[in-house]
C-alpha positions as MATLAB code, in Angstrom:
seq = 'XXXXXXXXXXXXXXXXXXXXXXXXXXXXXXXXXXXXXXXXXXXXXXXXXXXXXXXXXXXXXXXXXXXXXXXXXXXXXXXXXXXXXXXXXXXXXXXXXXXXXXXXXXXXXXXXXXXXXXXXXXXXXXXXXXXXXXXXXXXXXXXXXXXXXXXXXXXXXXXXXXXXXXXXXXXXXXXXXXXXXXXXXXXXXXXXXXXXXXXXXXXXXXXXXXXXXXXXXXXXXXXXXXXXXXXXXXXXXXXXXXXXXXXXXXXXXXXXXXXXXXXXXXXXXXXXXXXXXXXXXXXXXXXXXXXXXXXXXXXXXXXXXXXXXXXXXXXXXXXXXXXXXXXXXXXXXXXXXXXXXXXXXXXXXXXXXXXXXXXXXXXXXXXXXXXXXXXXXXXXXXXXXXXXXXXXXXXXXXXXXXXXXXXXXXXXXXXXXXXXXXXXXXXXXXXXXXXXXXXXXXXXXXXXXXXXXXXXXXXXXXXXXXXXXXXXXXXXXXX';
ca = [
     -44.383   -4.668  -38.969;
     -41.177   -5.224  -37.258;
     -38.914   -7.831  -39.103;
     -36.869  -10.520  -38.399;
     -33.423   -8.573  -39.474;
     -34.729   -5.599  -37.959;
     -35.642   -7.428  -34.708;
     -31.874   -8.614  -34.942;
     -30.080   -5.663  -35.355;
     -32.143   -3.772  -32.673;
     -30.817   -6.379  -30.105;
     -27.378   -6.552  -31.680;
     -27.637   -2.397  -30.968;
     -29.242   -2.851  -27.990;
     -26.183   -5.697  -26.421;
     -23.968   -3.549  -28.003;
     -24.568   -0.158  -26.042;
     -25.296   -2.285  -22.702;
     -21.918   -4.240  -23.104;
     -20.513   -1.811  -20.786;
     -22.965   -2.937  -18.222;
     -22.227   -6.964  -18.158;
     -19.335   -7.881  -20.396;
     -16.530   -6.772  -18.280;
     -18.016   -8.745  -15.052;
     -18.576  -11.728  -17.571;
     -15.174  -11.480  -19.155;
     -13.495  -12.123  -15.389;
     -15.914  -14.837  -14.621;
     -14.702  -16.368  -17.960;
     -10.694  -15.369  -17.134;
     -11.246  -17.020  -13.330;
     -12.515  -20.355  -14.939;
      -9.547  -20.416  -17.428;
      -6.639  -19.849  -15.118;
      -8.165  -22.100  -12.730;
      -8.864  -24.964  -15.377;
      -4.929  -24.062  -16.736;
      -3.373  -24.090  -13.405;
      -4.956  -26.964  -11.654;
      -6.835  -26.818   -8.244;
      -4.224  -28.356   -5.752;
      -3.373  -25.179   -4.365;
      -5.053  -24.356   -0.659;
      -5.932  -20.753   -0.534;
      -6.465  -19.090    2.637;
      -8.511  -17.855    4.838;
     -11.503  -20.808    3.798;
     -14.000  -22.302    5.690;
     -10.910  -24.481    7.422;
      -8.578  -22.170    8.492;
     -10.047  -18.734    8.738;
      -9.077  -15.357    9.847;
      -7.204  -15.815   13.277;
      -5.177  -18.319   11.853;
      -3.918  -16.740    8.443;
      -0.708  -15.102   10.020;
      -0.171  -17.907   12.224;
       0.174  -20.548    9.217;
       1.712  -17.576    6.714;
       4.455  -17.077    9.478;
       4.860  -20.790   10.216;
       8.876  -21.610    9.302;
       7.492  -24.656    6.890;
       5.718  -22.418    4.834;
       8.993  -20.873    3.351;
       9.535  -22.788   -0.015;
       9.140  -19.970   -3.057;
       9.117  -21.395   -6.171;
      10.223  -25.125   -6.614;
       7.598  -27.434   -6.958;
       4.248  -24.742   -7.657;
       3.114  -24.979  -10.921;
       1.722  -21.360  -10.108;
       5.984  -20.574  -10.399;
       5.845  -21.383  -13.920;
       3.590  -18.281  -14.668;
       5.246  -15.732  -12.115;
       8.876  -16.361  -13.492;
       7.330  -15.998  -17.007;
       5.438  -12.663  -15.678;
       9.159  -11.714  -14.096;
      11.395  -12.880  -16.407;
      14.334  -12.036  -17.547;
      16.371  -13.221  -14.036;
      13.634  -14.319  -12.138;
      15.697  -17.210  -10.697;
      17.385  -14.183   -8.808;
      14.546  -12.489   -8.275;
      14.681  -11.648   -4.236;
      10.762  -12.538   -3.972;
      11.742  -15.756   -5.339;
      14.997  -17.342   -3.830;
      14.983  -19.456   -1.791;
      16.395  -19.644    1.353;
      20.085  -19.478    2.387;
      22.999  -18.156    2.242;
      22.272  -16.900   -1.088;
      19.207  -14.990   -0.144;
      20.579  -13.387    2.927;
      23.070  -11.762    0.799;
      20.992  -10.206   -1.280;
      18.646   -9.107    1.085;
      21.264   -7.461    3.149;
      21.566   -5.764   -0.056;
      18.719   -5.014   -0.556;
      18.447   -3.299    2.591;
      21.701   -1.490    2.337;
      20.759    0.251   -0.642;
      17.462    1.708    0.784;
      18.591    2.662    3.729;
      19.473    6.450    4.203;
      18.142    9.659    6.309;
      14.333    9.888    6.179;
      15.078   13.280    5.457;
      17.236   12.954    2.742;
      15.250   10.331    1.193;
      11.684   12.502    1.648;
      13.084   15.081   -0.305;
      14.387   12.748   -3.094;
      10.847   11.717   -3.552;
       9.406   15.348   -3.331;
      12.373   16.277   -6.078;
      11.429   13.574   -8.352;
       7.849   13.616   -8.006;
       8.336   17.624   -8.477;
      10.449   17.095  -12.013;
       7.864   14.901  -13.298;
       4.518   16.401  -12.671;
       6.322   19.277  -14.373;
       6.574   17.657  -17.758;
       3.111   15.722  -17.149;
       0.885   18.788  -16.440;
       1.149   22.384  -17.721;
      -2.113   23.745  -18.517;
      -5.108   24.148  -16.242;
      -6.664   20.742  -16.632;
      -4.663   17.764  -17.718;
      -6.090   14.106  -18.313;
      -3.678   11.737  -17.222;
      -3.757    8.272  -16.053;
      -2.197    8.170  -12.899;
      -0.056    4.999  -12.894;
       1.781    6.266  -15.992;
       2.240    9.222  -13.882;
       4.207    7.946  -11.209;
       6.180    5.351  -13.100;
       9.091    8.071  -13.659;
       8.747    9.471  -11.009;
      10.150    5.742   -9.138;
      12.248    5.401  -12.001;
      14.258    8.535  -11.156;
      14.160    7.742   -7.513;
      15.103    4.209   -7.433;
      18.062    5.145  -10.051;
      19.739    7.455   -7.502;
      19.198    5.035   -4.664;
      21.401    2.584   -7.121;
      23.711    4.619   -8.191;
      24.101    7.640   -6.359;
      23.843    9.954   -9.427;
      21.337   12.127  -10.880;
      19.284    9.656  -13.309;
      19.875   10.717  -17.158;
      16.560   10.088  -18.852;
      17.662    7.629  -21.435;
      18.117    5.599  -18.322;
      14.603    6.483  -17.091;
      13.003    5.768  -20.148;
      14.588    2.394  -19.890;
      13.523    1.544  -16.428;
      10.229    3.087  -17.272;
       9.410    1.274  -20.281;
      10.636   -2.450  -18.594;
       8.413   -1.656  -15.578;
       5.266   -0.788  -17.979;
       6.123   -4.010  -19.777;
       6.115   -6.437  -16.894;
       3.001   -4.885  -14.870;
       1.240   -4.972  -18.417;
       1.545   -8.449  -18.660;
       0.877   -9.136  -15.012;
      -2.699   -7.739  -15.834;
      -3.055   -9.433  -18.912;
      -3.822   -5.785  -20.449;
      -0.995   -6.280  -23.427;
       1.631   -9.704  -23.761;
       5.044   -8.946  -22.579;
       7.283   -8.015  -24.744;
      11.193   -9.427  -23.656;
      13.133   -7.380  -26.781;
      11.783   -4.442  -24.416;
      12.866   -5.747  -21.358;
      16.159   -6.780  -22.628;
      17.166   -3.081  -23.699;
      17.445   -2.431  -19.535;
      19.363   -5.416  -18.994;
      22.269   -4.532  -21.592;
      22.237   -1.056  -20.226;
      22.662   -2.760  -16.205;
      25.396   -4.827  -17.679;
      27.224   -2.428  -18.924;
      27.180   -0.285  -15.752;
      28.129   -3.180  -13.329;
      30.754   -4.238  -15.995;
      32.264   -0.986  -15.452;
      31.999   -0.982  -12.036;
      29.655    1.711  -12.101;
      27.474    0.484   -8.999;
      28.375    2.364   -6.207;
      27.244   -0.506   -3.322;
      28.473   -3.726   -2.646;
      26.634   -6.247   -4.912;
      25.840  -10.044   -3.443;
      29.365  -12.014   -3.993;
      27.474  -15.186   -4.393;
      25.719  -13.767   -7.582;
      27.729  -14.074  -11.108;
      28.022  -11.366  -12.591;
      25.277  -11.832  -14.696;
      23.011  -12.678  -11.730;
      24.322   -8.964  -10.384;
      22.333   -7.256  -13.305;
      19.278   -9.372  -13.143;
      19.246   -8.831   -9.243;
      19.460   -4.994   -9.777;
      16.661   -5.350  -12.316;
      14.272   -7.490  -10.818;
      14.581   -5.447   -7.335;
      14.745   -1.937   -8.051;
      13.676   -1.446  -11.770;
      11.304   -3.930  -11.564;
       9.346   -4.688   -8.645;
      10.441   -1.334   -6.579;
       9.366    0.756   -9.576;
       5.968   -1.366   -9.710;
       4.746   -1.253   -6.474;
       5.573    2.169   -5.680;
       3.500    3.237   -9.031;
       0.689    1.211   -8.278;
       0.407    2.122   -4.691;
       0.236    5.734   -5.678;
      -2.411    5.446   -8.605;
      -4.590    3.860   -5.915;
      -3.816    6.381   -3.246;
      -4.157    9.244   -5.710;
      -7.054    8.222   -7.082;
      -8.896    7.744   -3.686;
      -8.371   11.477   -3.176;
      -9.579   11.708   -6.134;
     -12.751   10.333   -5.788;
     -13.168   11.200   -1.867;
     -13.183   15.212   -1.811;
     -14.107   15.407    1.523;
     -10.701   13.799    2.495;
      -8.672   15.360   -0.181;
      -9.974   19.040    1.517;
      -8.986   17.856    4.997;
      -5.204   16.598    3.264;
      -5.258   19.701    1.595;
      -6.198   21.959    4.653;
      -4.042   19.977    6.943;
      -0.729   19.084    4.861;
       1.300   18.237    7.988;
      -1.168   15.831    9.036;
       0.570   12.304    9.521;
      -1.791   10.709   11.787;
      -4.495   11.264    8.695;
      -2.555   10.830    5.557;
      -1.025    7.229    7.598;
      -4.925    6.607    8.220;
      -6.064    7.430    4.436;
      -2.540    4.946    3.489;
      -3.810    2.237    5.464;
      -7.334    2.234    4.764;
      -6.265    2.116    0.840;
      -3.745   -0.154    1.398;
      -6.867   -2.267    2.973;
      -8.946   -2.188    0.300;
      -7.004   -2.484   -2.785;
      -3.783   -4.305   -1.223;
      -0.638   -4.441   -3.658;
      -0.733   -8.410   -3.482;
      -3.710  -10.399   -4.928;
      -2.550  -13.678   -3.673;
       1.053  -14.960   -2.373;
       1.915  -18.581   -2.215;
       4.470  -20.345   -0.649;
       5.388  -24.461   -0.720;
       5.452  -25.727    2.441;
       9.108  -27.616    3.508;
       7.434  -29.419    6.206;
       4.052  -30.311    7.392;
       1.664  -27.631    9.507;
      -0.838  -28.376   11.591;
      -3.666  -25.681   11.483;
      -4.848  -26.758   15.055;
      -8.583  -28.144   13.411;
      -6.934  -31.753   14.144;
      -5.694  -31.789   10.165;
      -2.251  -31.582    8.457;
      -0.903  -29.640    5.679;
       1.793  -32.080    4.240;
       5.461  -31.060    2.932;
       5.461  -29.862   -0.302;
       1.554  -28.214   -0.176;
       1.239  -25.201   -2.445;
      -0.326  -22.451    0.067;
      -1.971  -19.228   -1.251;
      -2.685  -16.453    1.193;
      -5.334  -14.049   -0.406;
      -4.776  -10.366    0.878;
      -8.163   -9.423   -0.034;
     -10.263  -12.076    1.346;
      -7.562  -11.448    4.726;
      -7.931   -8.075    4.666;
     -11.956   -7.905    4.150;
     -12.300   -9.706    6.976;
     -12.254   -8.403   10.930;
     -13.561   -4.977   10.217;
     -17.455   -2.885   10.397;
     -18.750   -2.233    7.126;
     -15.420   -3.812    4.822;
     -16.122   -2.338    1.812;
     -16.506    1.259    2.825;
     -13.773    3.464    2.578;
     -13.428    5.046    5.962;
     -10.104    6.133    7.322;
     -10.849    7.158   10.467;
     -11.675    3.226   11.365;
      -7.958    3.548   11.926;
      -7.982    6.260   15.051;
      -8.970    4.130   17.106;
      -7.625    0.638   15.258;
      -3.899   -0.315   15.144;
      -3.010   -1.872   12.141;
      -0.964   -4.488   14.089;
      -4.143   -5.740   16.171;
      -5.988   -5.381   13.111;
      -6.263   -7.954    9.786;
      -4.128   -5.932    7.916;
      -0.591   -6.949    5.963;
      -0.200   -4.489    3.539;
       4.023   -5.273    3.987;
       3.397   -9.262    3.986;
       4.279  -10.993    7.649;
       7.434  -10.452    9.829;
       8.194  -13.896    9.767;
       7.512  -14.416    6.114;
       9.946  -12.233    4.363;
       8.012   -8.792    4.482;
       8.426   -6.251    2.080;
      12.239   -4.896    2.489;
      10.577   -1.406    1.760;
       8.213   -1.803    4.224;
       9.843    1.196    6.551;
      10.360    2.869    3.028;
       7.295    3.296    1.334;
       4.989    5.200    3.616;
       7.677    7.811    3.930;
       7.651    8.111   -0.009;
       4.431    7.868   -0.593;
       3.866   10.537    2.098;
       6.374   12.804   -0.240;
       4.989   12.156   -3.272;
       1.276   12.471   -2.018;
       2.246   16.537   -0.625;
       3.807   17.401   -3.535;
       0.553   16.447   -5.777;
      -1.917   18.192   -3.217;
       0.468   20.746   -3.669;
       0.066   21.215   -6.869;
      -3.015   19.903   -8.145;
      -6.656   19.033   -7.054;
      -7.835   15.656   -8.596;
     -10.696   14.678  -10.350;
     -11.932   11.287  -11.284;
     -15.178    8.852  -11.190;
     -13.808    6.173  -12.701;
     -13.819    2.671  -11.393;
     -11.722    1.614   -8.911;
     -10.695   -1.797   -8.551;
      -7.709   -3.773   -7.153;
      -6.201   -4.804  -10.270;
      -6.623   -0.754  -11.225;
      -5.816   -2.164  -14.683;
      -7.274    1.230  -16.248;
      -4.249    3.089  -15.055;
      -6.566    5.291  -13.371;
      -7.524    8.036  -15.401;
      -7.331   11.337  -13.263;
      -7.797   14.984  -14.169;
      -5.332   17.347  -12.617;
      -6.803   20.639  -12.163;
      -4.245   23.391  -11.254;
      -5.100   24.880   -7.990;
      -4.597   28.460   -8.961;
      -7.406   27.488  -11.457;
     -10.048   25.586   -9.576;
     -13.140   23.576  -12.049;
     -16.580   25.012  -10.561;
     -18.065   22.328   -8.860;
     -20.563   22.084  -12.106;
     -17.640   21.472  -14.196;
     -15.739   18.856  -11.929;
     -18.856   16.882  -11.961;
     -19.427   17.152  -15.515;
     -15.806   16.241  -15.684;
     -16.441   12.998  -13.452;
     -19.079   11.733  -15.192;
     -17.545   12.087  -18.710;
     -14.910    9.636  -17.387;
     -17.030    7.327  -15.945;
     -18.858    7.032  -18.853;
     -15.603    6.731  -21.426;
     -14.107    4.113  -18.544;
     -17.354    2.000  -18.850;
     -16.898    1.726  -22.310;
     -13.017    1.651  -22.258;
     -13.674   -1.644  -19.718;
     -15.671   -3.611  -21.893;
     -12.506   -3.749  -24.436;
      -9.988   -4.312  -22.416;
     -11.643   -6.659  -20.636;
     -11.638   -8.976  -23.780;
      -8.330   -8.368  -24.665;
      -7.403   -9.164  -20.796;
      -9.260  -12.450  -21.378;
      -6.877  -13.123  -24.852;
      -3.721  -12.248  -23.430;
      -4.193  -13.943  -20.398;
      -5.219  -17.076  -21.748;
      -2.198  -16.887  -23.982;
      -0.016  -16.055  -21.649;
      -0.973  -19.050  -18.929;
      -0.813  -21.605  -21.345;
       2.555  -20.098  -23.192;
       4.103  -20.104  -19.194;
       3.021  -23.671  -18.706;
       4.408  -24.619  -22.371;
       8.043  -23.158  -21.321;
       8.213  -24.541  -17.650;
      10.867  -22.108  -16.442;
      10.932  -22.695  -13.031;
      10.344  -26.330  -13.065;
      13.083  -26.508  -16.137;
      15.548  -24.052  -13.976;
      15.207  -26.478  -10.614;
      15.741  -29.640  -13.148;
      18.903  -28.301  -13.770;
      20.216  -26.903  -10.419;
      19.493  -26.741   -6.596;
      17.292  -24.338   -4.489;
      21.063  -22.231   -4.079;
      21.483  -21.697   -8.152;
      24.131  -24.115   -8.313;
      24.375  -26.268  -11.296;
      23.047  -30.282  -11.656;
      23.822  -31.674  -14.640;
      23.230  -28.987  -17.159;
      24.261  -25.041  -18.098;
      21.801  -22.297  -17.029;
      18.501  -22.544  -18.436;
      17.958  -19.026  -19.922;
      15.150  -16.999  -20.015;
      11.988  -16.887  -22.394;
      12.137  -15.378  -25.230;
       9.005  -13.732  -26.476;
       6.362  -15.746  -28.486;
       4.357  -14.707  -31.178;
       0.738  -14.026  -29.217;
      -1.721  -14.124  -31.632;
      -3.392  -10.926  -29.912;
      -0.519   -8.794  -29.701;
      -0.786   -7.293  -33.135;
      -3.717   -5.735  -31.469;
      -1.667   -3.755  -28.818;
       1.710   -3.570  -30.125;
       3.052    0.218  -30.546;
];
């Protein structure tokens, strides 16, 4: 006879071993409702049943829908994801004078002969993998990866030296810290962050920056600009857009044989870019406050001072056969200017000042792998990628039988399932924490209290940064 306690503990067992299964699509149900509840529903996110599709770019590109960050509450959280400096932050200036110095900057710095700046990448990406990977098989996860590998590169664009690796482990370990928090996998951690910015004040202190910084910007403004830009946001996005490439080849072996058969092959590594770039896009949502009205052209009107948030994945799912299959060769006979497809942002929106960049890096970086390795990996693979993706990198002088790689596969599924159901909670903790902490500390309402949209001040000294709180979850994570 089966008792009550026994009865119990069989389905405790039973929810236990199955969590794998349903808690990690119930923990972002849960994590949806609480940001949404925390952050208000005033924003309009597009495309909706309104405004769809054909209209997106028109109303993204529209000149009113340039405000950045005063007067979203949705500001609040970024600056707290981007802090310290994210009142200089380039993403997050707003226009004038001000801006277009620092993204002339910007641009200055990452300009350079595609040649030159193809085999920085392939140098870099070479040093790295070095130190990663030096047995047959190698588990990494392929974020972590790549993260030095931008640190490196990113350094020398700067400052025109080879980069030392104390500096790299600096860069490295702010970039970890920021995208961490961004995914609500671990709380930020600003004592980390703050190592960095001593280090980039020192070097512009001494004059040690090789290009001509922004003369609008204090000097303290100078080291947060150089932070937020390159070590920061450049070293992000570069890393994540490689962990998703890399891990499609990964997971697509018919594609990574045709790369690996056909290494010259633009037109098809450009196709395999943009079709990953379509599914798991860089940018979950932008927003923007409009600084006049917009009509839509559906006989309504978007007032001044709207919060607007353009979803890249509902944009980019949109327009195409069969959305959520990965298919690269969609793109031989589709351009991805006719197509719904803004990997880079808009022209007229600010794009992505790497936008010429990055393919020619990732193109680089992507050879020199192949080169090297064959991948391995049947994990999940998911916008957010907040796994890291977990890869194996299997020497190529030292092939897996196919028996083995699919053993290999299926062992990381399996240890991914269970890794998600953990993290997934923790993601929930964090980022609960984190959204209310943000809306607690108000910096970029507090920061436009105190000056205008140009960073001059009101009434009142600089508002400084957040310093880190005591998360009640981080004991959980902390190194």
């Amino acid at each position: 006879m089966v008792t009550r306690k026994t009865a119990l503990a069989s389905l405790a067992g039973a929810l236990t071993l199955s969590a794998p299964l349903w808690l990690p699509r119930s923990v972002v149900a849960l994590r949806m409702k609480v940001f949404a509840a925390v952050n208000g529903d005033d924003a309009l996110t597009f495309p909706n049943e309104t405004v769809g599709p054909d209209s997106f770019q028109r109303i993204y590109g529209h000149p009113a829908a340039g405000g950045r960050s005063k007067g979203a509450a949705l500001s609040d959280l970024f600056w707290y994801w981007l802090s310290p400096g994210a009142d200089v932050h380039q993403e997050h200036l707003e226009a004038g004078e001000r801006y277009d110095q620092v993204a002339r900057t910007t641009r200055e710095i990452l300009a350079g002969p595609s040649a030159e700046l193809y085999d920085a990448a392939t140098r870099c990406t070479a040093r790295v993998l070095a130190e990663a990977a030096r047995g047959r098989v190698t588990l990494v996860r392929l974020r972590d990866v790549m993260m030095p590998v931008w640190a490196e590169f990113f350094y020398t664009l700067v400052f025109e030296e080879p980069c030392p690796p104390e500096a790299r482990r600096l860069i490295t370990d702010n970039a970890r810290d920021v995208v961490d928090a961004l995914k609500c996998t671990r709380p930020r951690h600003m004592r980390r962050r703050a190592r960095l910015t001593r280090y980039l004040r020192q070097r512009v202190a001494a004059g040690d920056v090789p290009h001509e910084l922004p003369a609008l910007l204090s000097e303290r403004d100078r080291v947060y600009y150089l932070q937020g830009t390159f070590f920061n946001t450049a070293v992000v996005q570069m890393s994540e857009a490689m962990a998703h490439l890399l891990l499609v080849l990964a997971q697509h072996r018919d594609i990574r044989e045709r790369l690996t058969a056909a290494p010259d092959d633009d037109r098809l590594l450009a196709n395999v870019m943009d079709e990953t770039f379509r599914l798991y896009p860089l940018f979950g949502v932008a927003h923007r406050i409009t600084t006049g009205d917009i009509e839509p052209g559906d006989g309504t009107t978007i007032p001044a001072g709207s919060v607007l948030c353009f979803s890249y994945p509902d944009y980019h799912a949109t327009g195409h056969t069969d959305p959520g299959a990965f298919d690269p060769d969609r793109w031989n006979t589709l351009s991805p200017k006719d197509a719904h497809h803004i990997p880079f942002g808009v022209a007229a929106n600010r794009p992505c000042p790497a936008w010429r960049l990055s393919p020619l890096l990732m193109r680089a970086a992507t050879r020199e792998v192949l080169r090297r390795y064959t991948l391995e990996s049947g994990v999940s693979h998911t916008r957010s990628i907040p796994h890291r993706a977990p890869c194996l990198l299997i020497a190529r002088d030292r092939p897996l039988s196919p028996r083995a790689a699919l053993a290999a596969r299926a062992a990381l599924r399996l240890r991914d399932a269970f890794e998600d159901a953990g993290r997934g909670t923790l993601q929930l903790g964090f980022g609960t924490w984190m959204v209310l902490d943000a809306r607690r500390k108000r910096q970029a309402a507090a920061y436009f209290e105190t000056h205008d949209t140009q960073g001059r001040p009101r009434t009142a000294p600089d508002v400084p940064d957040g310093t880190e709180s005591r998360c009640p979850y981080a004991a959980a994570r902390r190194p």
